[in-house]
Structure formats: structure tokens, C-alpha cells
N, C-alpha and C positions, 0 to 999 in steps of 0.2 A: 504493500500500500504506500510505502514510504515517496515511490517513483511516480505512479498510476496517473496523476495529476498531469505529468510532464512528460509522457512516455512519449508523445507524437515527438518532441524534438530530434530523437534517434532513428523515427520510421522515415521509410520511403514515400510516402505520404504528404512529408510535412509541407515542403513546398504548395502544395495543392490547399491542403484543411489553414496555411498561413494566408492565403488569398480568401479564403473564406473567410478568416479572422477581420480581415483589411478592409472586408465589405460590409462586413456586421457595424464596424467604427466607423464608416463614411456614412452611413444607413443612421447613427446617430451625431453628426457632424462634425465627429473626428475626423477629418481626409489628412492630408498627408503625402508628402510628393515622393516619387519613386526612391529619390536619394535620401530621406529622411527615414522611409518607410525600409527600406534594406538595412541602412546603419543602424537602424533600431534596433531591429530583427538578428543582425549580426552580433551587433554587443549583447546582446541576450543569449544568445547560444554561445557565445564565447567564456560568458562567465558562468553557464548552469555547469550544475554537475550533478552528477544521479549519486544517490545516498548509498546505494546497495550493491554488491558487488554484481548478484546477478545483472542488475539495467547496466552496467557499466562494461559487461562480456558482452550484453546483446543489442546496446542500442548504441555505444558512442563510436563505433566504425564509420555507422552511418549518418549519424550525429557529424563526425569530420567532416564526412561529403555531403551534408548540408552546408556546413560555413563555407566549404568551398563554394559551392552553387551561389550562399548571399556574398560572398564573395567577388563572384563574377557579375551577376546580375547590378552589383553597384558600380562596380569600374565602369560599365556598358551603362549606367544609368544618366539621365540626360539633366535633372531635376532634384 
């Protein structure tokens, strides 16, 4: 339970259910431009860390190739 909250960070998923996130907060007048909306998103997954050892075997591989991804998606960001 300790992980369960945060466990999309490490899925293949997260990308995806983070734009769902992005739309939920413009939907109440949060908006937010692409470069602000990535650097966020990045310094969040930069500093979490899973509590447990298991989430940490099975989610932060993928969890890296997430930062990579907000990684690129901000260099390439115009905004």
C-alpha cells in the first residue's frame, strides 16, 4: 500500500493517464504551457521514490524511461 498511490509513475502508461491529468486541471483553469507542464512533470518524477523494495524492482526501470521521455518532450517543447 505504501507505493499504490504513485505506482502509475513507473508504468508504461504514465505518459498517457499524465495527459489525462493535464486535462482534468485545464477543465478547472489550471492550463499551463507545454514547457511548464513537462518541467513540472519532470521534477516530480525526478525527486519521487517508491518506499518499498518491491515498487522499486518493478517500477523504476520504467520510471527512468519516463524522465527520459519528459525529458525529451521538453527540449522539443516550444512554450
Amino acid at each position: 500500500m505504501a507505493d499504490a498511490d504513485l505506482d502509475v509513475c513507473g508504468r508504461e502508461d504514465f505518459l498517457d493517464r499524465n495527459q489525462f491529468l493535464r486535462a482534468e486541471l485545464v477543465n478547472v483553469g489550471l492550463a499551463s504551457t507545454d514547457r511548464e507542464w513537462y518541467g513540472d512533470q519532470l521534477r516530480f518524477l525526478q525527486l519521487h521514490r517508491y518506499w518499498t523494495a518491491a515498487a522499486r524492482a518493478l517500477r523504476d526501470k520504467q520510471k527512468q524511461a519516463n524522465i527520459a521521455a519528459l525529458t525529451e518532450l521538453l527540449a522539443h517543447s516550444r512554450e
